[in-house]
C-alpha positions, 0 to 999 in steps of 0.5 A, spaced: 213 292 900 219 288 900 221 282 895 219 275 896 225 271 897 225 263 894 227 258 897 232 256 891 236 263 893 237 261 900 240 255 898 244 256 893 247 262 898 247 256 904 250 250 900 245 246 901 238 243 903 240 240 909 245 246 911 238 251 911 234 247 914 238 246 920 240 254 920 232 254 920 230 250 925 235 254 930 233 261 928 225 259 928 227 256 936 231 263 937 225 268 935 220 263 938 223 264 945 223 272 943 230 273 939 229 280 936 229 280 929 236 282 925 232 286 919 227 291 918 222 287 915 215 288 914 212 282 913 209 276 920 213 271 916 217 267 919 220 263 914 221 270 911 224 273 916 229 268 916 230 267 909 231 275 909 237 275 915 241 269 912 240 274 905 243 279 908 249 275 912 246 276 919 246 268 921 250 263 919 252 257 922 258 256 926 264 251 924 262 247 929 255 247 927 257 246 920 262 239 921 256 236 925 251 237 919 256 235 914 257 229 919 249 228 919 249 229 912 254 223 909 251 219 915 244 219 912 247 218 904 250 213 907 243 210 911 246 211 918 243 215 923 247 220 927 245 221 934 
């Protein structure tokens, strides 16, 4: 049975909270329109399974990506909101 990944883990890996939510909610999408998963992995978990492919460098976020949620990210702390 393969390890439970932590959370912690995969954030420290990402940097940050906000940069694994939105690599989440992205690859969550991709998997329910029928993306095929990138690891062998036993486990019906979702989450895990991401967590699994962000452990093992199958996803990441693109450079574009990362400016707009480092722009979303200074935008919240400042009390804005980005659209």
């Amino acid at each position: 049975m393969a390890r439970l990944i932590r959370e912690e883990e995969v954030i420290e890996k990402v940097g940050g909270r906000f940069i694994l939510s939105s690599m989440v909610q992205k690859r969550l999408r991709e998997l329910m329109s029928g993306a095929q998963r990138l690891v062998e992995s036993d486990s019906r978990d979702a989450l895990q399974i991401i967590y699994q492919e962000i452990m093992e460098d199958k996803i990441a976020l693109g450079a574009g990506e990362e400016a707009q949620e480092e722009a979303g990210v200074r935008a919240a702390l400042r009390g804005g909101s980005r659209m």
